[in-house]
N, C-alpha and C positions, 0 to 999 in steps of 0.2 A: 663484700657487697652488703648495703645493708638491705634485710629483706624483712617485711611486715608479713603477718602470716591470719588470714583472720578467720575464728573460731579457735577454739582449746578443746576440741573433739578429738576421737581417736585420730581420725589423720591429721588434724594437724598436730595435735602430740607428735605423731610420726614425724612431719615435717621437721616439726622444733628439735627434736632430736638429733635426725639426720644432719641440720642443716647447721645448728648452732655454735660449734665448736671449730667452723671454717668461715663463717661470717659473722655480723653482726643481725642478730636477729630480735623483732619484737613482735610480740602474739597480742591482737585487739582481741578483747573479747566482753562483753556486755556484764555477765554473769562473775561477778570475781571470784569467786568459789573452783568454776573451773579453772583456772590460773593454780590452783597451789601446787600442784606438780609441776611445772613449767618451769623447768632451771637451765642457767644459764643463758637466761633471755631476757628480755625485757615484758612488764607486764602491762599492755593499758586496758585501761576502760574506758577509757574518754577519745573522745575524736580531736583535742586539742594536741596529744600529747603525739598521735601522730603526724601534726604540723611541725612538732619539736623537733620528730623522730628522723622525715624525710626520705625514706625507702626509696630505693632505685628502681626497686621486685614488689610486686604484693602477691600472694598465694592466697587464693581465694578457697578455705577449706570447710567452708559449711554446707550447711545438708541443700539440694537443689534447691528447692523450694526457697530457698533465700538467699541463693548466690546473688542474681541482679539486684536485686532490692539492695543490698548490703552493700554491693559495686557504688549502688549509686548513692549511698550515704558516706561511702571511703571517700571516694574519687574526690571531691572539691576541697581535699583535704590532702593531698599527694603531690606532687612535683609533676611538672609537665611530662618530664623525660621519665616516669616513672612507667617500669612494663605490669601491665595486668598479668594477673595468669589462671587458671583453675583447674582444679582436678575432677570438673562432674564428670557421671558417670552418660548421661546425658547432656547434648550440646545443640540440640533446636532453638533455634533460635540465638545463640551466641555469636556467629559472626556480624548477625545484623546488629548487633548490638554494640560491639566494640569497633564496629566501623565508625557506627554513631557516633561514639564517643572520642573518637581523632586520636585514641592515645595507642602506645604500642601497645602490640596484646600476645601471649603465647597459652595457647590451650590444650592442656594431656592428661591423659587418665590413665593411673597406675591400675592395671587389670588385678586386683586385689584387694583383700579387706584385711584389716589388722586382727581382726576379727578369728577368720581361716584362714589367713596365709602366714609361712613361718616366719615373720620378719629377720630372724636373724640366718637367715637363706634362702635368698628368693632368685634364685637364680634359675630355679623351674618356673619363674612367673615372666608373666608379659609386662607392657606400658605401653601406650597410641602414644605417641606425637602429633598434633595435628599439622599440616604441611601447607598451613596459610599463616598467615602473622610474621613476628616481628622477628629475622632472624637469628639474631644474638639470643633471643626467646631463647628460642629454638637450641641453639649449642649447647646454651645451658643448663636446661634439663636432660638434653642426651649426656649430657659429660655426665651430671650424678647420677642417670639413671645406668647408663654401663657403669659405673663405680661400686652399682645394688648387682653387677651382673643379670640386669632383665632384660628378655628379649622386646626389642623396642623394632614396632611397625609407625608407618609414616601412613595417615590416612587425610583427606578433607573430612570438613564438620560431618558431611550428609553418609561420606563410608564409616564414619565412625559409629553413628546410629544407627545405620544398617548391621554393621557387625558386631555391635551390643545387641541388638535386638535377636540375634542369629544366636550368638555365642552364650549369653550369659539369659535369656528371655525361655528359650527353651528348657534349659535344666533346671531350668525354677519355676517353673510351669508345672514341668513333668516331680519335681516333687513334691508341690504344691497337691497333685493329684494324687501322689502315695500316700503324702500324712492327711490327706480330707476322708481316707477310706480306712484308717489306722484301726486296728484293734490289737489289743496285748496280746502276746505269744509267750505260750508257755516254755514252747522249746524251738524257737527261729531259727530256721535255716541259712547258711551261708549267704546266700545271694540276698533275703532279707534283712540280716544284720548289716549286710556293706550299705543297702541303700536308708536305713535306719541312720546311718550314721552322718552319709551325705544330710539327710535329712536336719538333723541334731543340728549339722555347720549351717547351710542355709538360714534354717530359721532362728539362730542365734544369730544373725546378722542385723542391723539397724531395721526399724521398720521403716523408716523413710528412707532407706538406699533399696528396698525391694520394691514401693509406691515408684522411685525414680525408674526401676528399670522396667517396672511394669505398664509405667506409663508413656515407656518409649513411644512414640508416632509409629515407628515398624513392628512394635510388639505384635498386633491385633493379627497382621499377618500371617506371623509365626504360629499362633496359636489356631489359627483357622486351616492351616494346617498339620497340625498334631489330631486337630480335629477330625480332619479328612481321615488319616491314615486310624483313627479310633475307628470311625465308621466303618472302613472296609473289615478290620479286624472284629469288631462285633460281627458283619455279616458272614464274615469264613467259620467262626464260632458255629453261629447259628444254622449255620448250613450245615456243618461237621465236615467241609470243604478240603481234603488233605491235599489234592493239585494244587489248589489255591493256595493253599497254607505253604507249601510250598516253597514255592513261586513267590510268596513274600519272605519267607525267613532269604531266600537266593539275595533278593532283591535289599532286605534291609544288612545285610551281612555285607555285602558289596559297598554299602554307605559307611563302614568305619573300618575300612582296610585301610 
């Protein structure tokens, strides 16, 4: 298949990688600088050369923030029968869009960053699939993605950003709120070095993939309640409440059985 891949960022390096040595693949990318790693592929910069080029597939691998935009500078430049695809992390607003545009579309998010996940074993990770679009899409990233051995869930656009918002909005939140209260420790304790560390992955991550998840539509919820449950917890403090106190450790221990 030939398949266009656009951005030369860490995923789509990943893609170019994964993909290049079983297809024909070519990487558009603006910046030619990012391009000199990129072997075994095709390089463009120009939006001419993918009229040359012809792709069946496009992989849409830049930061949210300019997935559409960048769709809609490709597109009049692609083959009718060509599939869209993308890997945001966020999908608001995506179905309306590629309705719009009549063309086939497949949209999934590998639950990972090249960043903190071990790419050469990802077989403890996840991927969405989304379970509207074009079905051939569809096959074809299930086949490579059992090939990565990732556990792959089938969701619509609207469950997928509810369970980004749940899954990944939370623990980035919650250590958002460890390192905003950080001071050096002379000699840290166990339970302090593990989440020092989380820490360390998290915010070595893009800052526009934290902005994307942060600005999920369902985020605001998530965190209005972490909020709650700070509150109560300040009041059982404050009170020096040990039934209370309790009665919540019962209660939050039964949430991660």
């Amino acid at each position: 298949m030939k398949i266009l891949i656009l951005g030369a960022g860490k995923m789509g390096s990943f893609f170019c990688d994964l993909l290049s040595f079983d297809h024909e693949v070519a990487v558009y990318e603006i910046d030619a600088k990012r391009l000199r790693f990129m072997y075994n592929a095709e390089r463009f910069t120009t939006l001419e050369e993918i009229d040359e080029f012809k792709p069946e597939l496009v992989i849409n691998a830049v930061s949210l923030k300019y997935t559409l935009p960048v769709f809609d500078e490709v597109i009049p430049h692609l083959p009718e029968t060509c599939i869209l695809s993308d890997i945001s992390s966020v999908k608001t607003g995506f179905k309306e869009y590629y309705e719009k545009t009549g063309m086939r579309y497949v949209s999934t998010h590998p639950m990972f960053g090249p960043t903190f996940a071990n790419l050469g074993k990802l077989s403890s990770e996840n991927a969405i699939i989304i379970n509207e679009g074009d079905f051939m899409g569809r096959c074809f990233f299930k086949e490579l993605y059992n090939s990565l051995k990732l556990n792959i869930c089938e969701y619509t656009f609207d469950e997928h950003d509810r369970t980004v918002a749940y899954s990944l909005s939370i623990p980035f939140i919650s250590t958002f709120a460890f390192a905003a209260v950080m001071k050096h420790q002379d000699a840290p304790g166990t339970t302090f070095k593990r989440h020092m560390k989380i820490a360390e992955g998290v915010l070595s991550e893009d800052d526009t993939l934290l902005r994307e998840i942060l600005f999920n539509p369902y985020t605001k919820d998530q965190v209005e309640q972490i909020r709650k449950e700070m509150k109560e917890i300040i009041e059982i403090i404050d009170a020096k409440d040990e039934e209370h106190m309790q009665k919540f450790l019962t209660k939050i221990r039964a949430n991660i059985k």
